[in-house]
Structure formats: structure tokens, C-alpha cells
GUDO-950045 format. One record per residue: residue number from 1; residue in one letter; x negated, z, y negated of N, C-alpha, C in turn. Coordinates in steps of 0.001 Angstrom, whole numbers, plus 500000, padded with zeros to 6 digits. Atoms other than C-alpha are relative to their C-alpha. Layout:
{drenba NUM A {X Z Y} {X Z Y} {X Z Y}}
...
This chain:
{drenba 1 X {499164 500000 501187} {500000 500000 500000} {499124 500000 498757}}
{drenba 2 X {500889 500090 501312} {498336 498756 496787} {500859 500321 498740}}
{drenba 3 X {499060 498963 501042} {499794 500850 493673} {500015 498554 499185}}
{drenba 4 X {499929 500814 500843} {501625 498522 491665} {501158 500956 498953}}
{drenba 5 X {499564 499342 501039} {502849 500838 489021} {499421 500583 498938}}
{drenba 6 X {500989 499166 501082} {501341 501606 485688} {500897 501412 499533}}
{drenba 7 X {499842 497927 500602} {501307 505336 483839} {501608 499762 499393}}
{drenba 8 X {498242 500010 500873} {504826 504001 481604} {500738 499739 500820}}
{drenba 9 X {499160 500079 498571} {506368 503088 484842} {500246 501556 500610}}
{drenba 10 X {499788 498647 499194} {506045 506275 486589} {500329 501520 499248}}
{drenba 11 X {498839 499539 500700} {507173 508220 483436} {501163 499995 499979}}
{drenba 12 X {498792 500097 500180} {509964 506928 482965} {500924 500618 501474}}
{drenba 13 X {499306 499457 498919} {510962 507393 486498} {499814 501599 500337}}
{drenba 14 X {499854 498316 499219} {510016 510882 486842} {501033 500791 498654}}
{drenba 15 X {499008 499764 501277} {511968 511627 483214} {501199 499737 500405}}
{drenba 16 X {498858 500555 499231} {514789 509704 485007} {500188 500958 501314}}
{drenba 17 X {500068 499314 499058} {514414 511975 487989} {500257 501175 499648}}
{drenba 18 X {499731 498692 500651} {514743 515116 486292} {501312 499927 499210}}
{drenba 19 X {499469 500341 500859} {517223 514054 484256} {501565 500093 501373}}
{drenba 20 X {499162 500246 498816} {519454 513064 487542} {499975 501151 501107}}
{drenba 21 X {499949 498946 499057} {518528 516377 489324} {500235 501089 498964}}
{drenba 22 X {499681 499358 500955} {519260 518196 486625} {501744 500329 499878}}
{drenba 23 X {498997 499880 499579} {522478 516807 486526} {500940 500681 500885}}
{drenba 24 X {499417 499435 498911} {523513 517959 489928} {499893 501675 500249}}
{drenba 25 X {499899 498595 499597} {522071 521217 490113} {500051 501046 498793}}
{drenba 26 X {499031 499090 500859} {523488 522213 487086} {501487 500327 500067}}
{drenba 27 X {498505 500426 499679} {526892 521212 488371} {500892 498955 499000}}
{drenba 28 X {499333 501270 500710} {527631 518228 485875} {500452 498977 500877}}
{drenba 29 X {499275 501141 499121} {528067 515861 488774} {500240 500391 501252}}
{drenba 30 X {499655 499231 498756} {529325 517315 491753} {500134 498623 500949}}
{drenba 31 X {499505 500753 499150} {530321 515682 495256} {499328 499176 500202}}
{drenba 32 X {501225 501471 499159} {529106 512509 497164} {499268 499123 498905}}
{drenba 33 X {501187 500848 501240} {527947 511203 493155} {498721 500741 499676}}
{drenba 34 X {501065 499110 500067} {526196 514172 493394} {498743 500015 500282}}
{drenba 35 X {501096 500065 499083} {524333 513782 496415} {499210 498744 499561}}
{drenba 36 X {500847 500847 499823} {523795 510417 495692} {499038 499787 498810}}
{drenba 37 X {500418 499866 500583} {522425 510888 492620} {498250 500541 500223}}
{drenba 38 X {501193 499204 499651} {519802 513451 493730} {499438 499476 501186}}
{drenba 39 X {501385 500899 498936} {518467 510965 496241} {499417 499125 499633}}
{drenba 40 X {500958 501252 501101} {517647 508534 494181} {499331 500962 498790}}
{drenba 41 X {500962 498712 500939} {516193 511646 491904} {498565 499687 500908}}
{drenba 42 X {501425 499642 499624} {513898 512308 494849} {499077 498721 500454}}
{drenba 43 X {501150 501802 499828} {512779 508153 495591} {499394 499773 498532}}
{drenba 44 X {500796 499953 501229} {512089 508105 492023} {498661 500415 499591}}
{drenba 45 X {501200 498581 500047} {509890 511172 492181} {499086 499605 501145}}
{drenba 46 X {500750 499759 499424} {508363 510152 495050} {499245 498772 500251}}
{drenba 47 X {500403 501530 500123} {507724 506287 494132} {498896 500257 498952}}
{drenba 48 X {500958 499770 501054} {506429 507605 490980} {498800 501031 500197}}
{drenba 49 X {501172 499217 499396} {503887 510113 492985} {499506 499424 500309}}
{drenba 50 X {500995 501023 499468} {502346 507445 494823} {499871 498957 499915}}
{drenba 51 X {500273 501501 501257} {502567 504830 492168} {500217 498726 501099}}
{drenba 52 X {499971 500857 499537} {504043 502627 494646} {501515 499275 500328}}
{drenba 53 X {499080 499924 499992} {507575 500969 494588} {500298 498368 500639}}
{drenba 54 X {500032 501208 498419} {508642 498645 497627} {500510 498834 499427}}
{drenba 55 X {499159 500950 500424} {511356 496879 495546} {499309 498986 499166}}
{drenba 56 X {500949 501108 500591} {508459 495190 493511} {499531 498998 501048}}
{drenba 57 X {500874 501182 499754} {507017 493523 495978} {500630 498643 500693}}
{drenba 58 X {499450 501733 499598} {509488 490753 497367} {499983 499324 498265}}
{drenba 59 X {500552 500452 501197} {509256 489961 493283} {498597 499707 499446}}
{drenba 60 X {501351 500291 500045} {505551 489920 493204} {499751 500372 498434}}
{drenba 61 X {500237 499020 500757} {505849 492671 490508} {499414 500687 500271}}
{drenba 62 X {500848 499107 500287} {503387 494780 488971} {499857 500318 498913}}
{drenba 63 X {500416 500063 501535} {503316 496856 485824} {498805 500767 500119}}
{drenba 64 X {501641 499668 500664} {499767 498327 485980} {499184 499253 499990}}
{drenba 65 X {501234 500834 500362} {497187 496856 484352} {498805 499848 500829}}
């Protein structure tokens, strides 16, 4: 897996991740929008940990320099 995510990429998603787990376990979004919310919280969080995000590569996207 070759990191194709630069530093403003993996901000945003972890800002976005917090933001969406936040939501839930404050109780703003309850129920199955809940859950699904906070799973895509933790692919966010965990795309943006290892700067690597699958959905780029049938696009032959890359934002790091």
C-alpha cells in the first residue's frame, strides 16, 4: 500500500471524523444513522492514520505531493 494521501487530506478527514462521532455519542443522531455514521467516523480515522484510501485508487488518485 503506497500512501496516497497528503497532510490536508487526512485533516480534513479526521476533523470529519470527530465531528461524526461526536455526533452520535453525544446523542444528536441516534439509531441505525447513528451507527452508520460512526463507521464511517472510524474508516475515516483509520484511512487518515495510514494515509491510505482504497477508493483512490481505481481513479488513479493522489493528493500528496
Amino acid at each position: 500500500m503506497t500512501p496516497n494521501m497528503g497532510t490536508v487530506d487526512r485533516i480534513i478527514r479526521l476533523v470529519i471524523a470527530a465531528v461524526l462521532a461526536y455526533l452520535y455519542l453525544g446523542g444528536v443522531v441516534t439509531g441505525t444513522l447513528g451507527i452508520v455514521l460512526l463507521v464511517v467516523a472510524v474508516v475515516f480515522a483509520a484511512t487518515s492514520a495510514i494515509a491510505f484510501c482504497p477508493m483512490y485508487l481505481p481513479f488513479k488518485i493522489s493528493t500528496r505531493k
